[in-house]
N, C-alpha and C positions, 0 to 999 in steps of 0.2 A: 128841130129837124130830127131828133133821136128819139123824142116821147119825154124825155126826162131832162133833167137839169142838179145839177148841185150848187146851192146857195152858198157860197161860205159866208161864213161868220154869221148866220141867219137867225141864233140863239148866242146868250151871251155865256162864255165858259163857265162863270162862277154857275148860272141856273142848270146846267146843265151837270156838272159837279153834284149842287146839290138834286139832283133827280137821281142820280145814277146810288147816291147815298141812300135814299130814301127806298128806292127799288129791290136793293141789292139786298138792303139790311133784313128787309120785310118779306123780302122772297127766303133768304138764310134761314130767319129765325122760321118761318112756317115749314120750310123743307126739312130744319132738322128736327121740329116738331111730329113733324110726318114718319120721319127714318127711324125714330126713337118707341112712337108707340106702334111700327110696320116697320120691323127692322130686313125682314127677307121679300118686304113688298122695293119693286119702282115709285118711286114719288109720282104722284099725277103732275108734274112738270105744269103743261095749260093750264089744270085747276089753280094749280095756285098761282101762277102770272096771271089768269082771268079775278081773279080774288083780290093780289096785290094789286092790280090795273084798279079795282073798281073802288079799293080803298084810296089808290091815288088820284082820283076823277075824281074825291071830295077834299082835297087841300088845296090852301093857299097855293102852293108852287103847282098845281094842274093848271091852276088859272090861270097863274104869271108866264107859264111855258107858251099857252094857245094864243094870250091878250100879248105877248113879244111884240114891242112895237118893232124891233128888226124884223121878226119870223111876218109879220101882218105887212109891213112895207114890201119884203120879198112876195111876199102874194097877189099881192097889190100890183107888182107888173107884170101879171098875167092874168088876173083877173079884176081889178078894177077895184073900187075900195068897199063894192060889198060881198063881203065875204060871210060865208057861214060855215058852223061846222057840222057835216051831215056825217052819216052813220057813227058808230062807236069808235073812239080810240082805243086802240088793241095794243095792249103789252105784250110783249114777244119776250121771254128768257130764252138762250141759248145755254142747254145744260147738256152735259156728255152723256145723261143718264137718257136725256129726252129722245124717243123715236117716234113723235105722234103728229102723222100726217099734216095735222093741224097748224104747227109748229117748221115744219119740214117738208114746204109747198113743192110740189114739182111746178112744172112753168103751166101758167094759167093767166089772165086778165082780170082784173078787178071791177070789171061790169057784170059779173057773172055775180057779185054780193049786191048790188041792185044799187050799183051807181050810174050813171047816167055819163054821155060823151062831153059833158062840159065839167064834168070832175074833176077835179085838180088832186091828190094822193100826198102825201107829205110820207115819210118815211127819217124821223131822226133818230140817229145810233145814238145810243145814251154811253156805249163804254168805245176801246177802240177797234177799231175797224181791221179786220184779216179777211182772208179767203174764205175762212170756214163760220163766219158769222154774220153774211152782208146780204146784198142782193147779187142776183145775175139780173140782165138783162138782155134783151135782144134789142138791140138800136134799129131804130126805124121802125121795129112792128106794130106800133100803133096807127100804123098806113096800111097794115093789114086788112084792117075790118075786124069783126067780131067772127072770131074760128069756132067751128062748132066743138062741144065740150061736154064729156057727160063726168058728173061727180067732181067737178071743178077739174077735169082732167081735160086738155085739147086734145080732140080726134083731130088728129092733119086730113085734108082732103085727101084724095087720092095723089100717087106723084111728088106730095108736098115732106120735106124730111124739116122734120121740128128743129130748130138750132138749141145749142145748150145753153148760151147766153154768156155774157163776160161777167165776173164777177166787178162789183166797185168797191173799190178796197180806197179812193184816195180820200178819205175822208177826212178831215181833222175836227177837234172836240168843237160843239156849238153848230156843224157845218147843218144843213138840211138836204133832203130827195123830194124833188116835187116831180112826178110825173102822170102820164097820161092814163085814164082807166083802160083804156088798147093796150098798152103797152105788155108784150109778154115778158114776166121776168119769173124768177123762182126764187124760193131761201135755201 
C-alpha cells in the first residue's frame, strides 16, 4: 500500500558485517590516499564509492550478498522465483565532506534511470541507520504515476505542493528496502 516495504532479517548479520568491513576499509584507505597526495582538495566522495562499488561487484561476498537465500526468498514474495538483477548496484558512502548531487538526491523516482513499473528496488544500509543517512519517502506516491521531472528533479504540476517525505530510520543490521520505482523518496 505505501510503494515500499522493509524486510527484516532479509541478510544474515555476520554477511552484512563482513560488507560493511570490506566497504569502509577500502573506501578509508583510497580517501586517505586522496587527502594525502590533495591535501587542500575535497575528496571526489562518488568517485571513489563508484571505484570501491566496482571492486566489490568482483568478490566472493558481492555474490553471497545478491545469491542470499533469505534476501531471494523475500523477493520471492513479490515477485515470483524469477528474479534478475537489472541495472548496476550502486554504493552510496555517506561522508560529511560529501555535497554532490549525486550522493544527495532530492526527491525524484527511479524510473527516470530506465527501470520499468515492474521493478522491484532493494535498498540495504550496510552500517546503522539515523535521520541523516537513510531514505525519506512519501507513502503512497507510487499511485502517483510518473511526475514529470527535468534533471532528475520533479516539476510538481501546477497546484501540486511536493511533500518532504519521512525519513526510515527503523532499520536493524541484515534488515532490507524493497520498493516501487514510483515511489518518490530522497537521500
Amino acid at each position: 500500500n505505501n510503494g515500499f516495504v522493509i524486510a527484516a532479517a532479509a541478510l544474515d548479520s555476520l554477511l552484512i558485517e563482513k560488507t560493511s568491513h570490506f566497504l569502509a576499509s577500502h573506501y578509508r584507505r583510497l580517501r586517505t590516499r586522496f587527502l594525502k597526495d590533495h591535501p587542500d582538495e575535497v575528496p571526489p566522495v562518488l568517485g571513489i564509492a563508484k571505484y570501491v562499488g566496482s571492486e566489490f561487484e568482483r568478490t566472493l561476498l558481492f555474490h553471497d550478498l545478491v545469491q542470499s537465500p533469505s534476501l531471494l526468498h523475500a523477493l520471492e514474495q513479490f515477485l515470483g522465483p524469477d528474479i534478475a538483477i537489472m541495472n548496476f548496484p550502486n554504493v552510496l558512502i555517506n561522508d560529511p565532506l560529501d555535497d554532490n548531487p549525486a550522493t544527495l538526491k532530492s526527491m525524484h523516482q527511479e524510473v527516470w534511470t530506465g527501470s520499468t513499473l515492474d521493478h522491484i528496488h532493494v535498498w540495504i544500509p550496510i552500517g546503522n541507520v539515523h535521520g541523516e543517512n537513510t531514505l525519506c519517502v512519501v507513502p503512497g506516491s507510487h499511485l502517483y504515476g510518473l511526475l514529470p521531472n527535468r534533471n532528475r528533479r520533479v516539476l510538481p504540476p501546477e497546484g501540486y505542493t511536493l511533500e518532504e517525505g519521512i525519513p526510515l530510520t527503523c532499520f536493524e543490521t541484515g534488515d532490507a528496502l524493497f520498493f516501487h520505482a514510483l515511489l518518490l523518496h530522497r537521500t
